[in-house]
C-alpha positions in Angstrom: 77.0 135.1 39.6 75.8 134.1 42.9 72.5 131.3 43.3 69.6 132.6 44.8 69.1 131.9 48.5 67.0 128.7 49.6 63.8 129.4 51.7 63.5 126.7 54.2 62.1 126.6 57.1 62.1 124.3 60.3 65.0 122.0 62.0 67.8 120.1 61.4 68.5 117.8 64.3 72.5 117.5 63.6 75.0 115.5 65.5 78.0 117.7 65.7 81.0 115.9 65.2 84.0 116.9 67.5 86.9 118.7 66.8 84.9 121.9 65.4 82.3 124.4 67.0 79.0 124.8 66.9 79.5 128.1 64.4 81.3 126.4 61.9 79.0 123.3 61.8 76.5 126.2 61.3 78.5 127.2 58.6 79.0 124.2 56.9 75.4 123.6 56.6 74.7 127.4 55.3 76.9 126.7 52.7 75.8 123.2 51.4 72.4 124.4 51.7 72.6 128.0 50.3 70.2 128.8 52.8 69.0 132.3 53.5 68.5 132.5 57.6 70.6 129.8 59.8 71.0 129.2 63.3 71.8 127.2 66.4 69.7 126.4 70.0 72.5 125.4 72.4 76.0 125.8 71.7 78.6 122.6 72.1 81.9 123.3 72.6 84.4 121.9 69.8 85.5 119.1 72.4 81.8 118.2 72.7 79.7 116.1 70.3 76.3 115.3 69.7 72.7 116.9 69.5 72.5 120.5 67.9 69.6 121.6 66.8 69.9 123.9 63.6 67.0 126.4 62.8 66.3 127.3 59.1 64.4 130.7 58.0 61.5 131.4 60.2 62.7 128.5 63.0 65.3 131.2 63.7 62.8 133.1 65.5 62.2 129.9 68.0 66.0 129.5 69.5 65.6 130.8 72.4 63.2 128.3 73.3 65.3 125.5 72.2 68.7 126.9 74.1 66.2 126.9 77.2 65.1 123.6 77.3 66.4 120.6 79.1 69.2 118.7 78.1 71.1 115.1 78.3 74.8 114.6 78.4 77.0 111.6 78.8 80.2 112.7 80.3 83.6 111.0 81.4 85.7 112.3 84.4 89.3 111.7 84.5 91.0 111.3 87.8 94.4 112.3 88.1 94.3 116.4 87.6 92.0 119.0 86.9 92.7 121.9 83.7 92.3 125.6 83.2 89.4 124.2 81.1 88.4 121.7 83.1 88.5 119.5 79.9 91.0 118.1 77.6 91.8 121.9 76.0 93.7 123.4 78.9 96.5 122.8 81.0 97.2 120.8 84.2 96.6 122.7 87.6 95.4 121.1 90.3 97.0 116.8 91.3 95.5 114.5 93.1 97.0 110.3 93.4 93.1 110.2 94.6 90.6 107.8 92.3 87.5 107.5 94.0 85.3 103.7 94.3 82.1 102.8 92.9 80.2 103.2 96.3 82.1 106.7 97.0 80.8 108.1 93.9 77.3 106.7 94.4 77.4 108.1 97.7 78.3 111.2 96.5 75.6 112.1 93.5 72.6 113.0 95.7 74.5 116.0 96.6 74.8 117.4 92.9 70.8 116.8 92.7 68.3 119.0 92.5 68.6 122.7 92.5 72.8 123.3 93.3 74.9 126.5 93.2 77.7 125.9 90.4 80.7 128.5 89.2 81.0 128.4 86.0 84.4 127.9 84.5 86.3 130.4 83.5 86.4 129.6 80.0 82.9 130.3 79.5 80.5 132.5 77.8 79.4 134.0 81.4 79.3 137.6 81.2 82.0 139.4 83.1 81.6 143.7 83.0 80.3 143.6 80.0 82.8 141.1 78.5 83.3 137.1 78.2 84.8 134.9 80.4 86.2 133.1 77.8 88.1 136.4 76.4 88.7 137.5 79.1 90.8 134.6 80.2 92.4 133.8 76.9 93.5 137.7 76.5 95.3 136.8 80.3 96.5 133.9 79.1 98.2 135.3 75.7 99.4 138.2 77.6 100.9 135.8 80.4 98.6 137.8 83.1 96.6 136.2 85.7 94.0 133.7 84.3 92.0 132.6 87.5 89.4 134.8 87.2 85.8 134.9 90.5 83.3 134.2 88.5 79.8 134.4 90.7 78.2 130.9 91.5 74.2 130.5 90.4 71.8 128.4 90.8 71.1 125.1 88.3 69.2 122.5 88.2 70.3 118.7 88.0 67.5 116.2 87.5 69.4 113.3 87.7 72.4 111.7 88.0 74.0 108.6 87.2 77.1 106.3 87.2 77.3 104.9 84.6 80.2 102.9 84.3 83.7 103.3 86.0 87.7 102.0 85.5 90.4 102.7 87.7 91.2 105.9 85.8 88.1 107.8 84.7 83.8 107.2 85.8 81.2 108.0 83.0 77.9 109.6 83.7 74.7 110.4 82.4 72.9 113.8 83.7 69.9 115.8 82.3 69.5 118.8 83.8 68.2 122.7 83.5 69.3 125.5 81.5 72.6 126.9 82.3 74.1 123.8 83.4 78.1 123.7 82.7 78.7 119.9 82.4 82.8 121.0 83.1 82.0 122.7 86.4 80.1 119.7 87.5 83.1 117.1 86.8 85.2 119.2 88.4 82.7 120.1 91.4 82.1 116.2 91.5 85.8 115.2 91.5 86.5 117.8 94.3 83.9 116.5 96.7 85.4 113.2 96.5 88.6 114.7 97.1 89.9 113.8 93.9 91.2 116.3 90.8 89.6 115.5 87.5 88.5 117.0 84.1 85.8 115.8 81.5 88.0 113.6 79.6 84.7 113.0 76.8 81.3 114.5 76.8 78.4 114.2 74.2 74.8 115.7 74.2 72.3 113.5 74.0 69.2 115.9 73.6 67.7 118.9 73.8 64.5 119.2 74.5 62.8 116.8 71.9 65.3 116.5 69.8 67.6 113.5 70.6 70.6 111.3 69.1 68.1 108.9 68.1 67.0 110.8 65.2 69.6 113.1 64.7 71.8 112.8 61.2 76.2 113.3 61.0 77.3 116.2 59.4 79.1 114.3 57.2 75.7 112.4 55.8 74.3 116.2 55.2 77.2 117.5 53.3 76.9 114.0 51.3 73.1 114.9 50.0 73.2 116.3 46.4 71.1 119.6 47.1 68.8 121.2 49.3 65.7 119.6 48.2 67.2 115.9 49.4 68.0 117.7 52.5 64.5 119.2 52.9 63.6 115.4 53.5 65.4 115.8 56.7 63.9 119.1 57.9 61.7 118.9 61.4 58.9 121.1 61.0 59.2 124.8 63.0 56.8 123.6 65.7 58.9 120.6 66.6 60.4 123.1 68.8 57.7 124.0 70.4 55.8 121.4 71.4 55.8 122.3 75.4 54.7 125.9 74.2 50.9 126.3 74.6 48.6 126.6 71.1 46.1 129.0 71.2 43.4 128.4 68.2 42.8 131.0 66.5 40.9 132.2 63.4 41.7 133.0 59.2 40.4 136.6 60.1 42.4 137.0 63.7 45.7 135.1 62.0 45.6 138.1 59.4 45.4 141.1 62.0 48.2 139.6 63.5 50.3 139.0 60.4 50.5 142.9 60.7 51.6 143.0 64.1 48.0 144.0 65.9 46.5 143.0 69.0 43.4 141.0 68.9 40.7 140.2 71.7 40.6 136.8 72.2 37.4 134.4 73.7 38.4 131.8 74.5 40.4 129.9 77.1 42.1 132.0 79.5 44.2 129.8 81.4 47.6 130.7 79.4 47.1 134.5 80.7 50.6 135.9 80.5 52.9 133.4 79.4 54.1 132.5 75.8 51.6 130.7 73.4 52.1 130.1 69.7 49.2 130.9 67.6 47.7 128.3 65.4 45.5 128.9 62.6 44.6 125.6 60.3 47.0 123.5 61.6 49.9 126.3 60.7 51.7 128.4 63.1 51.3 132.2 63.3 53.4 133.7 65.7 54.4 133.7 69.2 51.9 135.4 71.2 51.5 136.5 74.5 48.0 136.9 76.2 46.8 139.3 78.5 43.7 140.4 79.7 42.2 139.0 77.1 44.1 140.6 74.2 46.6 138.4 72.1 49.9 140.0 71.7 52.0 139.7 68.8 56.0 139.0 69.8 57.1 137.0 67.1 55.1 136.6 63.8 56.5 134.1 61.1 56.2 134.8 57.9 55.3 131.6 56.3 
């Protein structure tokens, strides 16, 4: 006979381990917890470690907001050759006897700042006709076809940029930066300006948007917890995640009309006109709400 499923709700600020993905750490955690809804803001690929947020129950409904916030890495470049990957995964296939100096990197770094046009690699989730890059290459790959797939450059955004330390065979950096940013395209995009070849040799996430490595917990220390009510302890609350998300007050009666999904004239301050708020009602969230024209919109109502 199964258990019953475990209502929680909120986040789990877990520092992923490598040498597994971000769906099997979700997996993990579903298990030990019993949980009924799990998921993840921000995938890290099983090379990468560090910060990934886990939503639980109604949190679910807030990912998208997490996977769109800024982020922090620490990365190490290896000079010698780049990879299919452009990481440790794939094979060798560009040389170069080039290891770039302290001051040619430093010179270097104020290119890759600010807004930058970056190709993703190919072994990515970037959508191509319909399919992923990733699949797409690997089904090339296992079928010995051609595996150097045009994938269109777009635009990112790097806030900053720093050497961090260096050796004569590999640099380390630290970068936070916009959505969308492939830390393995900007190695390899920062190792060809300096007319080297190299791959990220290391990379961990630091945060995403407020969650960081300073709080976060191993997996290991999770799985070690007895039951879900020691891990409960652990839980962030749901509006952790959205603490650069606008509140709109709102009132007992007005929270109840849109419990069911209906529109509600609202009085009150305006400024948030058509951008997403979360609703607050005593202290508790609502819902996600949109407001226009005066009328609060229901787009994602939790069910607390």
């Amino acid at each position: 006979m199964k258990s019953e499923k475990v209502i929680i709700h909120g986040w789990i600020n877990l520092d992923k381990p490598v040498g597994i993905s971000s769906a099997k750490a979700v997996a993990i955690i579903r298990k030990h917890l019993n949980c009924h809804k799990i998921g993840h803001g921000g995938t890290l690929d099983p090379l990468a470690a560090g910060v990934l947020p886990i939503a639980l129950g109604e949190a679910t409904k807030t990912v998208s907001y997490v996977m769109n916030s800024e982020k922090t890495y620490e990365f190490t470049l290896k000079w010698g050759y780049e990879t299919s990957t452009d990481d440790l995964e794939g094979e060798p296939t560009r040389t170069s006897d080039k290891k770039p100096t302290k001051n040619e990197i430093e010179e270097c770094i104020p290119e890759f700042v600010g807004r930058i046009q970056q190709t993703p690699p190919i072994y990515s989730a970037v959508k191509v006709s319909g399919k992923r890059a990733y699949s797409i290459a690997r089904s090339s790959e296992t079928n010995g076809g051609d595996t150097s797939l045009i994938l269109e450059p777009r635009e990112v955004e790097i806030h900053h940029l720093a050497l961090k330390s260096i050796t004569d065979d590999d640099a380390t950096f630290t970068v936070f930066c916009g959505k969308g940013t492939y830390i393995r395209a900007l190695g390899r995009d920062l190792g060809r300006r300096l007319g080297a070849a190299g791959h990220i040799s290391n990379l961990k996430r630091l945060s995403v948007g407020k969650f960081s490595t300073n709080d976060a917990i191993s997996l290991d220390f999770l799985t070690s917890l007895r039951d879900s009510a020691d891990a409960y302890k652990y839980v962030i609350p749901l509006t952790a995640a959205l603490d650069d998300i606008p509140a709109l007050s709102i009132t007992p009666e007005e929270a109840g009309r849109i419990r069911m999904g209906q529109r509600v004239p609202y009085f009150g301050n305006k400024t948030f006109e058509n951008q997403i708020c979360v609703a607050i009602c005593d202290g508790s969230p609502i819902a996600l709400i949109t407001l226009d024209l005066g009328i609060i919109h229901p787009v994602r109502v939790f069910n607390l």
